[in-house]
N, CA, C and O atoms as CSV, one atom per row, in Angstrom:
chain,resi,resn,atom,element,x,y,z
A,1,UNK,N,N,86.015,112.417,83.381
A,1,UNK,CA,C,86.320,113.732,82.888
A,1,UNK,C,C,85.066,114.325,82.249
A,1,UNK,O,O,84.450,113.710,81.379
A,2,UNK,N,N,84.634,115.738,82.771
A,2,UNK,CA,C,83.518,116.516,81.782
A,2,UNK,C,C,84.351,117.204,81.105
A,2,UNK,O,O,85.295,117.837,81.577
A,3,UNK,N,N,83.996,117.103,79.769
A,3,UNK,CA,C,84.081,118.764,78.600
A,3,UNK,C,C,83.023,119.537,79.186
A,3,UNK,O,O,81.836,119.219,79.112
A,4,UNK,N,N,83.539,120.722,79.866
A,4,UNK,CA,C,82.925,121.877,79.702
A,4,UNK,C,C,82.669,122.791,78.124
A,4,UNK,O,O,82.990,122.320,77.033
A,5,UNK,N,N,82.120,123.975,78.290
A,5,UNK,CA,C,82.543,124.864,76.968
A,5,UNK,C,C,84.067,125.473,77.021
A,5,UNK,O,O,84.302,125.985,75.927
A,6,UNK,N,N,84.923,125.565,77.707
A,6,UNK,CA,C,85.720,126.297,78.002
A,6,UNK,C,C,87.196,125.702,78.287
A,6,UNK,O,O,88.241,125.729,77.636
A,7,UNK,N,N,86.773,125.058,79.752
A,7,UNK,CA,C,87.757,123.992,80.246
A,7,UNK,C,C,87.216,122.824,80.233
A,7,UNK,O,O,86.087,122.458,79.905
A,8,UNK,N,N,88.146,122.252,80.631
A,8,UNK,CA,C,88.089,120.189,81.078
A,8,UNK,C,C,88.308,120.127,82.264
A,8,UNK,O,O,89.295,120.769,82.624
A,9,UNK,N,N,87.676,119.508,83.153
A,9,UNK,CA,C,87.594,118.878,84.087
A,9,UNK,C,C,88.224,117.432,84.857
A,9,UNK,O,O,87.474,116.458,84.935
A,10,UNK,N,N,89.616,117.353,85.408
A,10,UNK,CA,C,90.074,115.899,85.945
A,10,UNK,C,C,89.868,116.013,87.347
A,10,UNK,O,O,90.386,117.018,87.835
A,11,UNK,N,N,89.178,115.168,88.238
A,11,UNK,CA,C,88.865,114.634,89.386
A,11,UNK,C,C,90.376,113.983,90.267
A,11,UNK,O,O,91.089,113.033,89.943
A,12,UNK,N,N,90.492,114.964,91.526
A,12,UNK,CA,C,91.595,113.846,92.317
A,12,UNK,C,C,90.682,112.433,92.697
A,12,UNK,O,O,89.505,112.152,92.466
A,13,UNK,N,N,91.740,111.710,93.359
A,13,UNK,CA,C,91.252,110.753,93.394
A,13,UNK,C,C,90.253,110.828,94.932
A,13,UNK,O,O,89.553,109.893,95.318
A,14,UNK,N,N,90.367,111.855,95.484
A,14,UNK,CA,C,89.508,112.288,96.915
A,14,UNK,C,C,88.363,112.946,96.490
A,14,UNK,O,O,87.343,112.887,97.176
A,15,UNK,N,N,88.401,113.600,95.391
A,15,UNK,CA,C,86.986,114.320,94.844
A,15,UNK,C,C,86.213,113.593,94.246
A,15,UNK,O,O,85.139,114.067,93.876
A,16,UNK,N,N,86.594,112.005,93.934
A,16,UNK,CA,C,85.891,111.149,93.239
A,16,UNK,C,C,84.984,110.585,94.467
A,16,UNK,O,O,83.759,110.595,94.595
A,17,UNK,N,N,85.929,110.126,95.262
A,17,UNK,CA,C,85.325,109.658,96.664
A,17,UNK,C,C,84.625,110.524,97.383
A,17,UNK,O,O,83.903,109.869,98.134
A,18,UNK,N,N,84.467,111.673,97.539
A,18,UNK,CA,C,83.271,112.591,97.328
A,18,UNK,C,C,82.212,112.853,96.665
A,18,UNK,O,O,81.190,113.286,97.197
A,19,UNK,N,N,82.316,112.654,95.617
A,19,UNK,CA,C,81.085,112.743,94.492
A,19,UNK,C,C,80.919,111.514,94.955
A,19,UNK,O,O,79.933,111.702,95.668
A,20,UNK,N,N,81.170,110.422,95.059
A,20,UNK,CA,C,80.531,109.308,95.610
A,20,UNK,C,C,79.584,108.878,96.538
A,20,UNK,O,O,78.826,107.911,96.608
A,21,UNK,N,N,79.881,110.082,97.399
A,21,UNK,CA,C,78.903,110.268,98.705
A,21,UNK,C,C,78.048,111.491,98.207
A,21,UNK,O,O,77.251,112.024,98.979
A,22,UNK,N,N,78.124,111.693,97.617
A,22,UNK,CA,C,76.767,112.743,97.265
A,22,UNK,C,C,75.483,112.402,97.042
A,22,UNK,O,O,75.432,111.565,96.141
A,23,UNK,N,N,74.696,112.613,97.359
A,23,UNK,CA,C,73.105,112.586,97.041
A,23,UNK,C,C,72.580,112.835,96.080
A,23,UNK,O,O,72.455,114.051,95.940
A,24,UNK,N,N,72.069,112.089,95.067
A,24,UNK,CA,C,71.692,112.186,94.160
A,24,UNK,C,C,71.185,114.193,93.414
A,24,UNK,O,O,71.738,114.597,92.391
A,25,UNK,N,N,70.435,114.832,93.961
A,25,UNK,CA,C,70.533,115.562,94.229
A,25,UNK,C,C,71.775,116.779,94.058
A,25,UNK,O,O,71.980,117.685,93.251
A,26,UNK,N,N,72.449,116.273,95.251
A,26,UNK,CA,C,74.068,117.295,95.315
A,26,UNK,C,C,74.461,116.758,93.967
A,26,UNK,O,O,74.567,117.748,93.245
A,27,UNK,N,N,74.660,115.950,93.453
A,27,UNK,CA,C,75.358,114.975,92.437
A,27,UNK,C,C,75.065,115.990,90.936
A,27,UNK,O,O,75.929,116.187,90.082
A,28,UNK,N,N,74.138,116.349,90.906
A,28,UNK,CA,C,72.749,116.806,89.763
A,28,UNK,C,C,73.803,118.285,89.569
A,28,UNK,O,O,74.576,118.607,88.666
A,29,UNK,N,N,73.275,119.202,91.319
A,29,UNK,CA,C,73.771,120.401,91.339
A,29,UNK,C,C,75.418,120.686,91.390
A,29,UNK,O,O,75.809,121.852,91.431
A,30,UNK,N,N,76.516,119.402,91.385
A,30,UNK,CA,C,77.716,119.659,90.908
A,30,UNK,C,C,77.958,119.345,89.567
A,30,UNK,O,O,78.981,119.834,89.087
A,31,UNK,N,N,77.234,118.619,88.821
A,31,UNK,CA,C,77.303,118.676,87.512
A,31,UNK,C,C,76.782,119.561,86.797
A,31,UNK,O,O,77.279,119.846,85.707
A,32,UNK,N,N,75.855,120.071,87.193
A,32,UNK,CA,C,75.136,121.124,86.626
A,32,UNK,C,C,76.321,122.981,87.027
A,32,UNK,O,O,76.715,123.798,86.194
A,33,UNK,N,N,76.489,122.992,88.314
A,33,UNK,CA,C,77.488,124.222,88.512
A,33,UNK,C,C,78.814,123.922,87.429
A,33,UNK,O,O,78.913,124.672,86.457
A,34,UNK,N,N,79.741,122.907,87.600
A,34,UNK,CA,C,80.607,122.402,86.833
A,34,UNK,C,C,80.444,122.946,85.361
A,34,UNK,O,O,81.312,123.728,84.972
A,35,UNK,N,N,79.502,122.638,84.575
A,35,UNK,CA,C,78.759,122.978,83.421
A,35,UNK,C,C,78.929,124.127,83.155
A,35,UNK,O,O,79.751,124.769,82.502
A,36,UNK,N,N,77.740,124.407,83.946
A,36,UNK,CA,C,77.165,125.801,83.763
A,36,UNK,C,C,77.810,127.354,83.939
A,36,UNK,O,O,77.670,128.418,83.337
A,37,UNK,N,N,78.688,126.831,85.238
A,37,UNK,CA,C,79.434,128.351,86.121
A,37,UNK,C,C,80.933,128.176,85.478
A,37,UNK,O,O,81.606,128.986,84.840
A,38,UNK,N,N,81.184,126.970,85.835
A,38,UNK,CA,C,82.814,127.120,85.987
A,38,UNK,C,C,83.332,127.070,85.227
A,38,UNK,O,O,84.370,127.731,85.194
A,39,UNK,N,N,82.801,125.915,83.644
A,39,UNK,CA,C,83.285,125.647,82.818
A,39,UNK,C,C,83.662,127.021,82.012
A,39,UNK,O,O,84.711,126.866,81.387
A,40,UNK,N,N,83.252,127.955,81.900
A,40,UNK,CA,C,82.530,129.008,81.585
A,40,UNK,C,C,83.739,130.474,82.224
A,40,UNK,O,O,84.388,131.299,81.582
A,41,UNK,N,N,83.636,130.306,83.315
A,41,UNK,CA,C,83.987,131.149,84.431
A,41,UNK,C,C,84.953,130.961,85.206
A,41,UNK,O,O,85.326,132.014,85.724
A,42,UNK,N,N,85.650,129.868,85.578
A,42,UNK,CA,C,86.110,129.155,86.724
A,42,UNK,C,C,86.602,130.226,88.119
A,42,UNK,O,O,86.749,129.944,89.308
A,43,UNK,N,N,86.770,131.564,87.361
A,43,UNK,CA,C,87.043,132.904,88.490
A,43,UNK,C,C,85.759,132.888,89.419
A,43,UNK,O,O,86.106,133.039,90.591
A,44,UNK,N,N,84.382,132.753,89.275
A,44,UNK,CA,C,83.523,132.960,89.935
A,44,UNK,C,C,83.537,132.433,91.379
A,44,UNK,O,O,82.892,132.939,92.297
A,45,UNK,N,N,84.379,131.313,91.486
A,45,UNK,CA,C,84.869,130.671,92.967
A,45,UNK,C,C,85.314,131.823,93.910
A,45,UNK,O,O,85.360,133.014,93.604
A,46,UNK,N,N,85.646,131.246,95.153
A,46,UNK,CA,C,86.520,132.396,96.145
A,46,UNK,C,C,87.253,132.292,96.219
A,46,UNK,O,O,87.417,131.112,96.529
A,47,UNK,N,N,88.628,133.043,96.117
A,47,UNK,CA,C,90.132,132.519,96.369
A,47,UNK,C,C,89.963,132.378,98.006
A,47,UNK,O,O,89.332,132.901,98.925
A,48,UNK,N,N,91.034,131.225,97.752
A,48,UNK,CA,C,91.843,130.870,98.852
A,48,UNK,C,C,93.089,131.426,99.495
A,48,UNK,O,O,93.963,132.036,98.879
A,49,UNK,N,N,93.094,131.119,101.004
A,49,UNK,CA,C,94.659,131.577,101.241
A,49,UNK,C,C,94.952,130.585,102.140
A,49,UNK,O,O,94.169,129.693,102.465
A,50,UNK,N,N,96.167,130.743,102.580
A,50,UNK,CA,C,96.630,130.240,103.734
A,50,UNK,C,C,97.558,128.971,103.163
A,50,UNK,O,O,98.546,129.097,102.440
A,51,UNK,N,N,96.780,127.227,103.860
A,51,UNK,CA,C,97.280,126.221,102.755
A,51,UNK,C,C,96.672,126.094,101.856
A,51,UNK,O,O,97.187,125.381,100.994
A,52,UNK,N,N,95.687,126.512,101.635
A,52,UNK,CA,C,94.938,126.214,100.229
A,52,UNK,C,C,94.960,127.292,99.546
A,52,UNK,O,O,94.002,127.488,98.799
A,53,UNK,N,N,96.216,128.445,99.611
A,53,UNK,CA,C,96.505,129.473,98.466
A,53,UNK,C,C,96.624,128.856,97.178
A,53,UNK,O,O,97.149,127.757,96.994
A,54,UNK,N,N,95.950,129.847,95.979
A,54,UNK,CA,C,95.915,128.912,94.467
A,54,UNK,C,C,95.015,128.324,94.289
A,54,UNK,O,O,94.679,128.041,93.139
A,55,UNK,N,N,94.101,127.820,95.683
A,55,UNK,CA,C,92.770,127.185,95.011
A,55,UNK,C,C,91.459,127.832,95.086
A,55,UNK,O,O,91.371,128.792,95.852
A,56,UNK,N,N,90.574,127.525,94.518
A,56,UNK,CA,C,89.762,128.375,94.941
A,56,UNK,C,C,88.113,127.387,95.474
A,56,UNK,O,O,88.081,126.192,95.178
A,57,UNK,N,N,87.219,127.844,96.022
A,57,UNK,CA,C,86.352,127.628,96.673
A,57,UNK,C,C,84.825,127.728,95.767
A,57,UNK,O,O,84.614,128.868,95.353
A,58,UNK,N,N,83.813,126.757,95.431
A,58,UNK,CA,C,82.540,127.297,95.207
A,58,UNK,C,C,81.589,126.273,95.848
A,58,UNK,O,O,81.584,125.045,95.763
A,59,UNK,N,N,80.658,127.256,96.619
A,59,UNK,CA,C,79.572,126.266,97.707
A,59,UNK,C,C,78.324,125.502,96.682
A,59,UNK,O,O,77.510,126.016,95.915
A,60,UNK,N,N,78.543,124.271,96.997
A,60,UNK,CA,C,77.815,123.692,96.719
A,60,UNK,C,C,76.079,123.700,97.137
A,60,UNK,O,O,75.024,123.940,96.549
A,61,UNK,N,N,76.686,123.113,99.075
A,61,UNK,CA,C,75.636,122.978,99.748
A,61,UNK,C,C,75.972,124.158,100.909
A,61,UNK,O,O,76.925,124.924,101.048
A,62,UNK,N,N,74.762,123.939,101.657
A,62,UNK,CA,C,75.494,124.590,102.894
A,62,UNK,C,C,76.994,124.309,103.671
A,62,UNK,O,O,77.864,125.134,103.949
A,63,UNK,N,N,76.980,123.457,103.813
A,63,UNK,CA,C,78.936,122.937,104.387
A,63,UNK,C,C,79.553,122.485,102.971
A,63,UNK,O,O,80.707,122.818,102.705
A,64,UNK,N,N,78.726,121.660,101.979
A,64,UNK,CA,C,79.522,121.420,101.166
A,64,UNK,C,C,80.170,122.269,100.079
A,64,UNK,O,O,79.521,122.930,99.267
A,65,UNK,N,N,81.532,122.199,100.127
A,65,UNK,CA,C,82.485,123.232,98.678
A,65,UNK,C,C,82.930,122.454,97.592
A,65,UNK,O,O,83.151,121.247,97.694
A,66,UNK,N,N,83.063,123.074,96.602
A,66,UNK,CA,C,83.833,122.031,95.686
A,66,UNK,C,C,85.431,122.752,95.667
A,66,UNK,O,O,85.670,123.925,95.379
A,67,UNK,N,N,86.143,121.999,95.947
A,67,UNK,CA,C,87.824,122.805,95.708
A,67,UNK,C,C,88.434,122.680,94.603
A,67,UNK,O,O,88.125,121.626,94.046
A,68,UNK,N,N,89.147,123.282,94.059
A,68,UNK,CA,C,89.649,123.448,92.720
A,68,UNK,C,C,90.741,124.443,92.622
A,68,UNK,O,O,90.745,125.613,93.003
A,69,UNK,N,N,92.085,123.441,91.772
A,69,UNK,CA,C,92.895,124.802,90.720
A,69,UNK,C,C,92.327,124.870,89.231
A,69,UNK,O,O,91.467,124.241,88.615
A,70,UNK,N,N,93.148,125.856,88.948
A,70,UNK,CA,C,92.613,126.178,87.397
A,70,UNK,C,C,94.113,126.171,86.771
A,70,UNK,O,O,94.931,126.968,87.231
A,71,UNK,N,N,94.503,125.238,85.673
A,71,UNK,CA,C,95.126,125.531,84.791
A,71,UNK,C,C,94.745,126.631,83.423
A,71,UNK,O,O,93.841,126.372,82.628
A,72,UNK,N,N,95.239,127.339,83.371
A,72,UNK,CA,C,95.024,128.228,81.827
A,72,UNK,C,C,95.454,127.802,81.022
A,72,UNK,O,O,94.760,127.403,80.087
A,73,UNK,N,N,97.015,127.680,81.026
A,73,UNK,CA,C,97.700,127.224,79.838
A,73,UNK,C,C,97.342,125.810,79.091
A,73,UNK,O,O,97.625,125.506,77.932
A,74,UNK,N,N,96.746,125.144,79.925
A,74,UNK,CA,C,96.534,123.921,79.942
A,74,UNK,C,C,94.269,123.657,79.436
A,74,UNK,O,O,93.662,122.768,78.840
A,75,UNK,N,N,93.861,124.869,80.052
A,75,UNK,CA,C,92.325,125.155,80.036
A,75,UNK,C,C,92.007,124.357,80.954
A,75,UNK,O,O,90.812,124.542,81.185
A,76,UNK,N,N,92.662,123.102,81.994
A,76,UNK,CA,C,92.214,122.612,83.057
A,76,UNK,C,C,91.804,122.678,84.501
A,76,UNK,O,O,92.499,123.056,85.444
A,77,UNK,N,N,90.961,122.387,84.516
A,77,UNK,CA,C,90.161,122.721,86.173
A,77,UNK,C,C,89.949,121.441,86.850
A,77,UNK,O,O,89.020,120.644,86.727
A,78,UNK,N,N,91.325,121.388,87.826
A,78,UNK,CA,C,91.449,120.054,88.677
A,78,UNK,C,C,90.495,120.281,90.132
A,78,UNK,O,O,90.437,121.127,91.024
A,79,UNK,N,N,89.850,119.087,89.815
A,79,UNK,CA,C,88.627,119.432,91.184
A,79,UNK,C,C,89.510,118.416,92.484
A,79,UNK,O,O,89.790,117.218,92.449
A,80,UNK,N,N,89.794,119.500,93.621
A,80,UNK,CA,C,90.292,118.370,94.131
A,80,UNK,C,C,89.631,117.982,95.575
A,80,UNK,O,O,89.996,116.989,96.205
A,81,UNK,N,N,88.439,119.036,96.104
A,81,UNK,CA,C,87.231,118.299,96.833
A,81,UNK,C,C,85.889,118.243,96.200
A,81,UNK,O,O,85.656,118.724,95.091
A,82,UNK,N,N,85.126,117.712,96.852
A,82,UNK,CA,C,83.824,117.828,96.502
A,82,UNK,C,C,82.667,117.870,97.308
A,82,UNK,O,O,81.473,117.904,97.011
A,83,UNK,N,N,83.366,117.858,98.576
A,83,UNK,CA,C,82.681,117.689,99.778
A,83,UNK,C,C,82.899,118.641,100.901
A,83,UNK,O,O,83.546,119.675,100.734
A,84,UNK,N,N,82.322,118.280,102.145
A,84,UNK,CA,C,82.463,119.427,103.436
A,84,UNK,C,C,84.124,119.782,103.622
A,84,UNK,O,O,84.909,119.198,102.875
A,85,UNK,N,N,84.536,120.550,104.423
A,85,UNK,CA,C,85.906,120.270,105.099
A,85,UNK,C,C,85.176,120.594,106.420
A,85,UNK,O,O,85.814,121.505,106.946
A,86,UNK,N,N,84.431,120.353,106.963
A,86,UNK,CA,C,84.419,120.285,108.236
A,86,UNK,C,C,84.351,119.187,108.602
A,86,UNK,O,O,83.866,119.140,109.733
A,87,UNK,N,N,84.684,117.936,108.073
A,87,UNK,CA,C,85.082,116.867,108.796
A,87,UNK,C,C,83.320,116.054,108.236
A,87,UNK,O,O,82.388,116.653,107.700
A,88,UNK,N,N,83.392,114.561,108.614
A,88,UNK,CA,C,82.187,114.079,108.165
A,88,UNK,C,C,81.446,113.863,109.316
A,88,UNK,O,O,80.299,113.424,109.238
């Protein structure tokens, strides 16, 4: 779990296994966006529609997104990818 300034941060258990495969690097720039943007902001993402209405979208890398809901009531921001969806 990160404390942001704002919200808190809990990891599914698929976004963990994502950050796992990240590159040191990607690793840096999702902790650092996490931090910096979302904790802060968490609207700055793109909404979603379709099946992933409610969540929203922020690009990491070029293919890679991080996926996420946002609780308010709660101040929580459940990350629940961390990686491509175009498949590996």
């Amino acid at each position: 779990m990160i404390k942001g300034k704002t919200f808190t941060f809990r990891f599914s258990r698929q976004a963990r296994k994502d950050i796992e495969k990240l590159t040191p690097a990607l690793w840096k720039k999702l902790k650092d966006i996490l931090i910096e943007v979302l904790a802060s902001d968490p609207y700055q993402g793109k909404k979603l529609l379709g099946d992933l209405a409610g969540h929203f979208s922020y690009r990491l890398s070029y293919q890679d997104r991080i996926v996420y809901m946002i609780d308010e009531k709660q101040n929580i921001i459940f990350i629940e990818r961390a990686r491509t969806h175009y498949g590996d």
